[in-house]
C-alpha positions as CSV (number, residue, x, y, z in Angstrom):
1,X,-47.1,-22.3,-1.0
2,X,-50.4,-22.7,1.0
3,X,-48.3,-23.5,4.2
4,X,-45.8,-20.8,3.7
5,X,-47.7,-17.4,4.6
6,X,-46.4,-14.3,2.6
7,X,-45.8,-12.7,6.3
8,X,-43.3,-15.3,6.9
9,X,-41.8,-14.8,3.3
10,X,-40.9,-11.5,4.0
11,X,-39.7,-12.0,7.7
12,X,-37.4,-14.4,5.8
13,X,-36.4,-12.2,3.7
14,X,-35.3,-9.5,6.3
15,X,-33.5,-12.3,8.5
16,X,-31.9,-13.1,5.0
17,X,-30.7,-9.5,3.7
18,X,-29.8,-8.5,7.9
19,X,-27.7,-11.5,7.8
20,X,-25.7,-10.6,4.5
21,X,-25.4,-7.1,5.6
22,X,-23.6,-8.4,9.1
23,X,-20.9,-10.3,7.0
24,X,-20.3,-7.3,4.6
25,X,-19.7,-5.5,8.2
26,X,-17.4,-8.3,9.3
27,X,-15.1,-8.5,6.7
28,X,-15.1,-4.5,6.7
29,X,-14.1,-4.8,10.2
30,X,-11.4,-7.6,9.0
31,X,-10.3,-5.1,6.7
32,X,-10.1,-2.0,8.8
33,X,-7.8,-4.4,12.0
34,X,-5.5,-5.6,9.2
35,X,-5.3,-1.8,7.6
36,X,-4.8,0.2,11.2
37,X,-1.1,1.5,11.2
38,X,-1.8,2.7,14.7
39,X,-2.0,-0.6,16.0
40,X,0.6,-3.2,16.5
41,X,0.8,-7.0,15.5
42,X,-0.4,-8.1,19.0
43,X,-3.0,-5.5,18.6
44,X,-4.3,-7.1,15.6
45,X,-4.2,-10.1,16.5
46,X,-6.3,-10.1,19.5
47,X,-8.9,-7.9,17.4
48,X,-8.9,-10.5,15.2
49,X,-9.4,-13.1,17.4
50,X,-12.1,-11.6,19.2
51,X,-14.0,-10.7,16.0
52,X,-13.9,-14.1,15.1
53,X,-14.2,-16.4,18.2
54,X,-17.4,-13.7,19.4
55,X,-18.3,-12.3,15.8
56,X,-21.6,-10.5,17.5
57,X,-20.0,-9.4,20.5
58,X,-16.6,-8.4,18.5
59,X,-18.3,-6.3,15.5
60,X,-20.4,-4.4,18.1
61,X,-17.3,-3.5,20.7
62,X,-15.0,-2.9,17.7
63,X,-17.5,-0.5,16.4
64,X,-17.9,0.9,19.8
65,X,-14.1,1.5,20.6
66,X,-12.6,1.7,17.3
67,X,-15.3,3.3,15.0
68,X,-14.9,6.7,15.3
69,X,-11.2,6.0,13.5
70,X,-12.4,3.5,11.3
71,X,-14.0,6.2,9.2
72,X,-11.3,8.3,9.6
73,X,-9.1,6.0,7.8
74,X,-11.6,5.7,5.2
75,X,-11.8,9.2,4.1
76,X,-8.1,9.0,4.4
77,X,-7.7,5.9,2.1
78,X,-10.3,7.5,-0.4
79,X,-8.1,11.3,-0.3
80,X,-5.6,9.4,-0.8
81,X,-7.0,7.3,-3.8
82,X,-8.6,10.5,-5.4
83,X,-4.7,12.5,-5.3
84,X,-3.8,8.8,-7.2
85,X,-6.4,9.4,-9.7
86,X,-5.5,13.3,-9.9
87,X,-1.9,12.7,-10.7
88,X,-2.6,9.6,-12.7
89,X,-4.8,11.8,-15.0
90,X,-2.1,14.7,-14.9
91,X,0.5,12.6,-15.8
92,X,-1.2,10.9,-19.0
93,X,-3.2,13.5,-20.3
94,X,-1.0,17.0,-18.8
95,X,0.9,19.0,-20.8
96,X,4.3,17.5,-21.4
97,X,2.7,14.3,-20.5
98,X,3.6,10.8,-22.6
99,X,0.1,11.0,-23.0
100,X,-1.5,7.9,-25.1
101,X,-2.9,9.0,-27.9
102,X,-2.3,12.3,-27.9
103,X,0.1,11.6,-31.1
104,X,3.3,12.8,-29.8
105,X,5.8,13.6,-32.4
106,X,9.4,15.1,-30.0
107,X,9.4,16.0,-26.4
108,X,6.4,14.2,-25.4
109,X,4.0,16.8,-26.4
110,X,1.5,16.8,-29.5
111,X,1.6,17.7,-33.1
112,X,-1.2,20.5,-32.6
113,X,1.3,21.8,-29.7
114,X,4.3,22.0,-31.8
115,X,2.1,23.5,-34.7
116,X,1.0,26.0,-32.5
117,X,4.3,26.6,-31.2
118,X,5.9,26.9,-34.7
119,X,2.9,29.7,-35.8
120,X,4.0,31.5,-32.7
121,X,7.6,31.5,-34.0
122,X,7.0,32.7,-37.7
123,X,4.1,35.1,-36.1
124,X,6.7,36.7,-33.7
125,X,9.6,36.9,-36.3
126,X,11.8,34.4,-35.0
127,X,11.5,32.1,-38.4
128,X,11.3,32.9,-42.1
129,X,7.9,31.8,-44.4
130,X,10.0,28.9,-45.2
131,X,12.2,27.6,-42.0
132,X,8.3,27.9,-41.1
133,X,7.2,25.3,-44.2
134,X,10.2,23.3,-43.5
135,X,9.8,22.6,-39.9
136,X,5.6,21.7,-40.6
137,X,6.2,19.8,-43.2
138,X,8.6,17.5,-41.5
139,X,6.5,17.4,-38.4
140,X,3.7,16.3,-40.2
141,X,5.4,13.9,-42.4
């Protein structure tokens, strides 16, 4: 290690990591050509093959010309994956929701909703003390 300064160790080191963090930038500029709907095939292709024949030259004009909607169609692409999630979540765990889990006896909604539903119905008069037992004891049976 005498013949290998620790100056030059870290000058590696930055080459190294500088490197890495161009390719990560390349393939999200291969990404971002391939995901554009506001270009066409031809578009693409020339993109493409400019990125790849002059990758240093390529990144920096694409970034240049095309950046501005490049983030664009990220924030886009993550609205878009956040209202998937939202309604994913709704779905499983909403009210009337097949829900897993959530023990669903009829109608897709759970035994502690259809309790609560039959107490309201022997609270407001609409069933007797034992139409009330009845109907529990089936539902929890």
């Amino acid at each position: 290690m005498d013949d290998y300064p620790l100056l030059n160790v870290f000058w590696t080191m930055l080459w190294f990591f500088l490197w890495i963090l161009w390719f990560f930038l390349l393939f999200k500029i291969i990404t971002d050509i391939f995901r554009s709907h506001d270009m066409g095939g031809w578009g693409k292709a020339g993109w493409l093959i400019f990125v790849i024949l002059l990758p240093f030259l390529g990144v920096l004009v694409y970034l240049i010309a095309r950046g501005r909607s490049m983030s664009q169609r990220d924030i886009a692409q993550a609205q878009q994956n956040e209202a998937a999630f939202k309604a994913y979540i709704r779905d499983a765990a909403g009210p009337g929701g097949e829900g897993a889990g959530t023990g669903t006896g009829g109608g897709g909604t759970s035994h502690a909703d259809q309790l609560a539903k039959l107490a309201d119905l022997k609270n407001s008069g609409a069933l007797t003390e034992e139409e009330y037992q009845k109907a529990k004891d089936k539902l929890l049976a």
